[in-house]
C-alpha positions as CSV (number, residue, x, y, z in Angstrom):
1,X,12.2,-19.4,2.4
2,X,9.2,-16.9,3.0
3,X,6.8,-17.5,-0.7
4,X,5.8,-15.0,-2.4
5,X,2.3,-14.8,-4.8
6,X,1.5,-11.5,-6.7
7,X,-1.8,-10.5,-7.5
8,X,-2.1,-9.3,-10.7
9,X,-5.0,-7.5,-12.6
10,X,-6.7,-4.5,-14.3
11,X,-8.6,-1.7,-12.7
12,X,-11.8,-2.9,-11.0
13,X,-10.8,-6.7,-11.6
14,X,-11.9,-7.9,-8.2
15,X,-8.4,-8.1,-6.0
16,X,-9.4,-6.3,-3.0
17,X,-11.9,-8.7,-2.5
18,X,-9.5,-11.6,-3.4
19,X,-7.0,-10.7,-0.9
20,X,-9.6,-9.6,1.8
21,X,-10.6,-13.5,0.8
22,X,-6.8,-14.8,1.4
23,X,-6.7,-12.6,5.5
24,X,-10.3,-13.8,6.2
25,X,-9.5,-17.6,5.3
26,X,-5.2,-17.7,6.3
27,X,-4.8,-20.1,9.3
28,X,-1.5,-18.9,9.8
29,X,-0.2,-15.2,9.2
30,X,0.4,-13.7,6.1
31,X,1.9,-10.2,5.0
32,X,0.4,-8.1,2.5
33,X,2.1,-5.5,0.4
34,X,0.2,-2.5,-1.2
35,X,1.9,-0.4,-4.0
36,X,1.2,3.6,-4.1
37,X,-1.5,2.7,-7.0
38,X,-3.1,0.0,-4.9
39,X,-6.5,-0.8,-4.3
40,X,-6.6,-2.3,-1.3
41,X,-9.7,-1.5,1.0
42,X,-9.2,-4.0,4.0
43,X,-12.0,-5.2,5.8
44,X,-12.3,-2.7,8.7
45,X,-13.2,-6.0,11.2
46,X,-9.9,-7.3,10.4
47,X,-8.6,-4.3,11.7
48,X,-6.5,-4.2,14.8
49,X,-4.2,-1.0,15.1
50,X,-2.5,0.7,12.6
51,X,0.8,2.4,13.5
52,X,2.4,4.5,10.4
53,X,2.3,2.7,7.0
54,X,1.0,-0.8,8.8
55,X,-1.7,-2.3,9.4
56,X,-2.0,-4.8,12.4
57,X,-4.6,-7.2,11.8
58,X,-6.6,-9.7,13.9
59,X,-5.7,-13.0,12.7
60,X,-2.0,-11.7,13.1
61,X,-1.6,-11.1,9.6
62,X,-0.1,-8.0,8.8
63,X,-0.4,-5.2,5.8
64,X,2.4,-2.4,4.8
65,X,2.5,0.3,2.0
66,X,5.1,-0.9,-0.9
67,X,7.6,1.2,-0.7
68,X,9.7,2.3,-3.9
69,X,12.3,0.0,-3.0
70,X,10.3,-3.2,-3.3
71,X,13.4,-5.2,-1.5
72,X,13.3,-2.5,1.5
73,X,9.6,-3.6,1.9
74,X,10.5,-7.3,1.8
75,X,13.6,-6.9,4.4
76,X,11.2,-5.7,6.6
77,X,9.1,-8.5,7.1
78,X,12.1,-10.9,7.8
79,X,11.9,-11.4,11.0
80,X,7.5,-10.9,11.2
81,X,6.0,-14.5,12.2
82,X,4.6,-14.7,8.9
83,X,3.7,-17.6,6.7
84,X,3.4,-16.2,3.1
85,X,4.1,-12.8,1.5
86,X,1.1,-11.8,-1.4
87,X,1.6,-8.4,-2.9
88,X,-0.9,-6.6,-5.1
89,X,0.4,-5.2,-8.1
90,X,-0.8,-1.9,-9.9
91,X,-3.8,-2.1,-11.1
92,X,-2.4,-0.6,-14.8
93,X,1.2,-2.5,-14.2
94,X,2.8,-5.3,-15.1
95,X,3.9,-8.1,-12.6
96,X,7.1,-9.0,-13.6
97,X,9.4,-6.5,-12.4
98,X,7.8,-7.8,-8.5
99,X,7.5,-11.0,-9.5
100,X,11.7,-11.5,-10.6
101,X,12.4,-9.6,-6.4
102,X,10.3,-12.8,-5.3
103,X,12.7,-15.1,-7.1
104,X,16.1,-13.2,-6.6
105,X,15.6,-11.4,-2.9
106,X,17.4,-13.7,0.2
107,X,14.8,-15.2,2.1
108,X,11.9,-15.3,0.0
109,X,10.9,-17.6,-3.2
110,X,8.1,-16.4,-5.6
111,X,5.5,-19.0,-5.3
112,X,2.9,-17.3,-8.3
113,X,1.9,-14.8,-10.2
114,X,-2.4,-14.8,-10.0
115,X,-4.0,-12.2,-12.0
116,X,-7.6,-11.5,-11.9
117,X,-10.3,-10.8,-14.5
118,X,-13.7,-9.2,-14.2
119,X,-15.9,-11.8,-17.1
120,X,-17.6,-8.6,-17.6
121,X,-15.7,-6.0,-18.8
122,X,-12.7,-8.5,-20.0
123,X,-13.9,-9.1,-23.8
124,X,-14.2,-5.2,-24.1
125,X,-11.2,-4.8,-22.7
126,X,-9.3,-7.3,-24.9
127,X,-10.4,-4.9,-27.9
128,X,-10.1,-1.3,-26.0
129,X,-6.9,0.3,-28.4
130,X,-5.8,1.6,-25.6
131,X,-5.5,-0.8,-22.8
132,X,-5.6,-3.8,-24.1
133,X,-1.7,-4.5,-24.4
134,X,-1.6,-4.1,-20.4
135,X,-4.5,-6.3,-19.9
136,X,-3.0,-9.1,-22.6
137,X,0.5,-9.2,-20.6
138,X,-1.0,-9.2,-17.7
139,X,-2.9,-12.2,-18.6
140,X,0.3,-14.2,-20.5
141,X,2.3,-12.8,-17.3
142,X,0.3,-14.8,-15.1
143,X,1.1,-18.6,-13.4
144,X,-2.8,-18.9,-12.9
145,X,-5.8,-16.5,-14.2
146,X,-8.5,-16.3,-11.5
147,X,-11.9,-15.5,-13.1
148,X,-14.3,-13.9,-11.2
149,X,-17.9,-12.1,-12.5
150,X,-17.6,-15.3,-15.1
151,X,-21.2,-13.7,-16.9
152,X,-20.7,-17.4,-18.9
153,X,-17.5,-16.0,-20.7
154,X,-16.3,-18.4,-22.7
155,X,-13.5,-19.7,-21.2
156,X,-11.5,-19.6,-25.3
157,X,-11.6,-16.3,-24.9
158,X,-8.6,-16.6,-21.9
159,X,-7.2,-19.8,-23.7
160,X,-5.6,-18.1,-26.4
161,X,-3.2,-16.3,-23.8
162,X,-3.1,-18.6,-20.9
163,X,-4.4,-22.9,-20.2
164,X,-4.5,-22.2,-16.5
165,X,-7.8,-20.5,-15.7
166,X,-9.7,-20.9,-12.7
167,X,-13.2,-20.3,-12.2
168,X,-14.1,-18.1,-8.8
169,X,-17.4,-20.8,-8.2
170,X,-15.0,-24.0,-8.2
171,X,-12.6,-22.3,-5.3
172,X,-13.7,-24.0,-1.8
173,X,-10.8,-22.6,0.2
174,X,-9.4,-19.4,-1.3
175,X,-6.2,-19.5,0.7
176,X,-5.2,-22.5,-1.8
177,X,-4.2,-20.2,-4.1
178,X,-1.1,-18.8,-2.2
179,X,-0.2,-22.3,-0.6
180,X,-0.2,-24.7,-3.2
181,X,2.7,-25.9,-5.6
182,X,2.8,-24.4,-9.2
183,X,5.4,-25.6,-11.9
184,X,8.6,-24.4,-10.9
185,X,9.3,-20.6,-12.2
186,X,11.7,-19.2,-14.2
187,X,13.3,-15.7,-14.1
188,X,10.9,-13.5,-16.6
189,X,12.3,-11.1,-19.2
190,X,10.1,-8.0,-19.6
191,X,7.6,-8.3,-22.6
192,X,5.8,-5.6,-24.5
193,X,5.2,-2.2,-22.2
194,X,2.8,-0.6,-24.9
195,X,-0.1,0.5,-22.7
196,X,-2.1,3.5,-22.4
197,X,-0.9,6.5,-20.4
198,X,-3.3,6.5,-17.2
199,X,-3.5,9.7,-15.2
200,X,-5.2,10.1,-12.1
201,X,-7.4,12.8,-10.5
202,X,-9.3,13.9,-7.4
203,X,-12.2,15.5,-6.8
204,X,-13.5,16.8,-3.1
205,X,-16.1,18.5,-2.0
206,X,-17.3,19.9,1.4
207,X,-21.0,20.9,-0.2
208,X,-23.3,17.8,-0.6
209,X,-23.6,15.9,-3.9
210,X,-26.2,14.0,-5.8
211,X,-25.1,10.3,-6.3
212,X,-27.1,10.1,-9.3
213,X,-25.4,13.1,-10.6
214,X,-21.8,11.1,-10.1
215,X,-22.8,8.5,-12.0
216,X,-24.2,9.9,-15.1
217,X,-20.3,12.3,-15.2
218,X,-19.1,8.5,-15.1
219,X,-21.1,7.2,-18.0
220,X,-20.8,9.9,-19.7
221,X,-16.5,10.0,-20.2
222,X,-15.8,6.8,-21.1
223,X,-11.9,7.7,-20.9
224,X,-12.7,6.7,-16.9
225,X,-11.4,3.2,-16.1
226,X,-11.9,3.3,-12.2
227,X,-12.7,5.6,-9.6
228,X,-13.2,5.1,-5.8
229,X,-14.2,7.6,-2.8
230,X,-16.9,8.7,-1.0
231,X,-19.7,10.7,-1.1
232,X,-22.1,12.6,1.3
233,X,-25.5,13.4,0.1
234,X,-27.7,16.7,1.4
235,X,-29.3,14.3,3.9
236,X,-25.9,13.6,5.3
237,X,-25.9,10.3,4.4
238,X,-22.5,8.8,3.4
239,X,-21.8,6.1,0.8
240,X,-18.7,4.3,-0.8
241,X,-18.4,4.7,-4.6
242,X,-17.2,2.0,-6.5
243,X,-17.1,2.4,-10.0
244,X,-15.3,0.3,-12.8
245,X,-16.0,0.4,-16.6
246,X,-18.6,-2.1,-16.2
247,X,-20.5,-0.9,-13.1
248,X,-21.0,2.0,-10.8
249,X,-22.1,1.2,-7.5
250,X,-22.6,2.7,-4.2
251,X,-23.2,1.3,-0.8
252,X,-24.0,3.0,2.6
253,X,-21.5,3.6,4.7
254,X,-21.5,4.4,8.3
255,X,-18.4,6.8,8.2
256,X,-18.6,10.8,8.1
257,X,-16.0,11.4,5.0
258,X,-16.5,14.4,3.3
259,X,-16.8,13.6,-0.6
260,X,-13.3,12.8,-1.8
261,X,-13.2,10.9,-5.3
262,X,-10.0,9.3,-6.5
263,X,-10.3,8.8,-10.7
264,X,-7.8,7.1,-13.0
265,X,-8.3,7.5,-16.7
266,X,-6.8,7.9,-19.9
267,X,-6.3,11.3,-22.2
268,X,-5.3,14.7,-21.6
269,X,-7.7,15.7,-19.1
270,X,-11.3,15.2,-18.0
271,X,-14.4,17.7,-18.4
272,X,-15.3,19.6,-14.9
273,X,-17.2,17.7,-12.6
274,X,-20.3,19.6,-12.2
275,X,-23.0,19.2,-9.8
């Protein structure tokens, strides 16, 4: 029986860099599934070859777009020399409907359901009217509760949903996390689906763009819960935008995209992105 952890948690929460943690650290291989509202930025050293919707890696672990059918995608890595299966769930979804395919599909046994939260942006999220009942059930959903960005939250604030949170600081060896024993799982009924309707947009450009510019659009619409792209500036210089409710970031990058800006947020629509 192949396990299988999800990896739960809201927009920005930190799972990229918790499963780029899990490839960097496996010492055998593991598969990593990617739903259409994924994340998932892998480290480009881990990179091997990519051939369709897969990603070869390095350390022989391997990476595939979910497809709809989330038993297709697991069939498919039967017969892959593979140790573990994690799959990141939707940022603004809940884990359970993966999690009960981990416990009911032949071959494969759910071992967890981890979901992540950003210690900065979680107490404001806990009291946003419109998201909070995502981010609540994904926290009761959850086996474990990795806390990452802990800013000294007080750890009652994630006690009155859940008992098992881990701080990121005490974790020597993150592939733990997918290989150790929780308390044996039982199938989960669906709870509350009363979350905010999330809509997504892009924005490209092939004129340069002010960064600064970007950011103040961002701050200013406070509907915005993620966004992630590029940008290229008049100099020609190229950087990766991050940005969740609690940051916006950008880091120089060596590639040559042309500004394309993926945005999720909540409402009818968002005000034209002027710059």
């Amino acid at each position: 029986m192949i396990p299988v952890t999800v990896i739960a948690g809201y927009l920005g929460s930190g799972k990229t860099t918790l499963i780029n943690k899990f490839l960097v650290e496996a010492s055998s291989p593991i598969a990593v599934l990617v739903n259409d509202f994924g994340e998932l930025d892998i480290d480009s050293k881990l990179i091997d070859n990519e051939e369709s919707l897969t990603l070869s890696l390095t350390n022989g672990c391997v990476c595939c777009k979910l497809s709809d059918d989330i038993g297709a995608s697991l069939e498919s890595l039967k017969n892959r020399d593979i140790s573990a299966v994690v799959i990141e769930a939707s940022g603004v979804s809940l884990p359970i409907k993966i999690a009960n395919y981990g416990l009911s599909w032949p071959g494969f046994t759910l071992n967890a359901i981890i979901t992540v939260v950003d210690g900065q942006s979680i107490a404001r999220l806990l009291k946003d009217k419109f998201v909070m009942h995502t981010v609540k059930n994904q926290i009761q959903q959850a086996d474990a509760v990795l806390l990452n960005r802990s800013n000294n939250l007080p750890l009652e604030e994630l006690h009155k949903f859940t008992t098992n949170v881990i701080d990121e600081n005490e974790i020597s060896d993150f592939s733990d996390l997918i290989l150790k024993e929780y308390s044996p799982i039982q199938l989960v009924k669906e709870g509350t689906t009363d979350h905010a309707s999330f809509r997504t947009s892009v924005f490209t450009s092939n004129k340069p763009v002010n960064k600064e510019k970007i950011k103040e659009y961002f701050l200013s619409n406070p509907n915005i819960q993620r966004a992630k792209g590029w940008i290229k500036e008049e100099d020609g210089s190229c950087f990766l935008l991050q940005m969740t409710p609690s940051e916006c970031n950008f880091s120089f990058s060596n590639s040559n995209n042309e500004t394309r800006i993926v945005i999720i947020y909540i409402g009818e629509g968002l005000p034209a992105l002027k710059l």
